[in-house]
C-alpha positions in Angstrom: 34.1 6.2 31.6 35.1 4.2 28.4 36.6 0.9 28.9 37.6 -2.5 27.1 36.0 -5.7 28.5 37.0 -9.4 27.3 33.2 -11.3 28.0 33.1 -15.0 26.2 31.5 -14.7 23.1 28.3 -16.6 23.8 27.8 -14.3 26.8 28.0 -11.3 24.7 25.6 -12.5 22.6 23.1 -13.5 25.3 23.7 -10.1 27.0 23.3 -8.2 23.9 19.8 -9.9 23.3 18.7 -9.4 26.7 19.1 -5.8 26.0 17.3 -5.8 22.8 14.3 -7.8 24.1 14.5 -5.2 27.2 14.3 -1.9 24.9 17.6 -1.1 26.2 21.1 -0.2 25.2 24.1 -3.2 25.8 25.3 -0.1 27.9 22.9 0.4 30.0 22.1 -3.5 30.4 26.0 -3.8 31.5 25.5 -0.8 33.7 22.8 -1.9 35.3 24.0 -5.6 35.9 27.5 -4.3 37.1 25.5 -2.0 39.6 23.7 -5.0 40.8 26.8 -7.3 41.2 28.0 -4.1 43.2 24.9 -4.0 45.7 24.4 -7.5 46.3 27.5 -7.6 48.7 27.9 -10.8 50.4 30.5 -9.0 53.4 27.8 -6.4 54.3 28.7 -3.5 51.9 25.6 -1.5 50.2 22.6 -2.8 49.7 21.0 -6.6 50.5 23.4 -10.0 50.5 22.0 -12.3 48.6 20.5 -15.3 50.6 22.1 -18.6 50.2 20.3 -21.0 48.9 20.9 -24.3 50.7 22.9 -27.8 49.6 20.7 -29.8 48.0 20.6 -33.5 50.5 21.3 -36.6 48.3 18.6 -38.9 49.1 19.8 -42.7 48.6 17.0 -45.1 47.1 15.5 -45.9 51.0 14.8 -42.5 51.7 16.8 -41.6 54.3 19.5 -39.0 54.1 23.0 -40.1 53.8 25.6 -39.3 56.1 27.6 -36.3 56.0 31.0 -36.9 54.5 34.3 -35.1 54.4 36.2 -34.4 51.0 38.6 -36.9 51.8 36.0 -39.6 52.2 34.4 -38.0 48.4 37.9 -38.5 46.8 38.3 -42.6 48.4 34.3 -43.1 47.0 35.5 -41.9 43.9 39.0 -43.6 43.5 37.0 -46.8 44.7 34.4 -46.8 42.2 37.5 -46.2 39.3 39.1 -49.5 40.9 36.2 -51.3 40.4 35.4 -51.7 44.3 31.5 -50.0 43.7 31.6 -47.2 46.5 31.6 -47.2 50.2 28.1 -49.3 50.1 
C-alpha cells in the first residue's frame, strides 16, 4: 500500500542514511521499523514488551539517595529557587 508520511526533515535524513549504510531501500528500512514499533507492544499484543528501564536515583553530594517527592513538591523546589529562596535544602 502507497501512502504519504510528514517525518521532520532531520529524521528523514537520518533514516534515509541508515538505509544506505544498511544496503537497503528507505522502504524497506520504514517497513521494517514500523513492524517493530508494531511487535514491541507494551499492552501484551504480538510479540515481546519492551522492558522498562528504571528512573535513574538523584544522588545528592553525601551519597545518600534523596527522598521521594511528589510533583507538587517538584513545582515549589522550582518556584523557590526562581524566588531566590535556593530549594528545599
Amino acid at each position: 500500500m502507497r501512502t504519504t508520511i510528514d517525518i521532520p526533515d532531520e529524521l528523514f535524513r537520518r533514516a534515509k542514511a541508515r538505509a544506505a549504510l544498511d544496503g537497503i531501500s528507505l522502504k524497506e528500512l520504514m517497513t521494517r521499523y514500523v513492524r517493530e514499533g508494531l511487535t514491541r507492544n507494551a499492552d501484551g499484543g504480538e510479540g515481546e514488551a519492551r522492558p522498562r528501564s528504571a528512573l535513574p536515583i538523584a544522588r545528592p553530594a553525601t551519597g545518600r539517595p534523596l527522598a521521594v517527592q511528589t510533583g507538587a513538591d517538584l513545582h515549589r523546589i522550582l518556584d523557590d529557587e526562581e524566588a531566590g529562596g535556593g530549594g528545599g535544602d
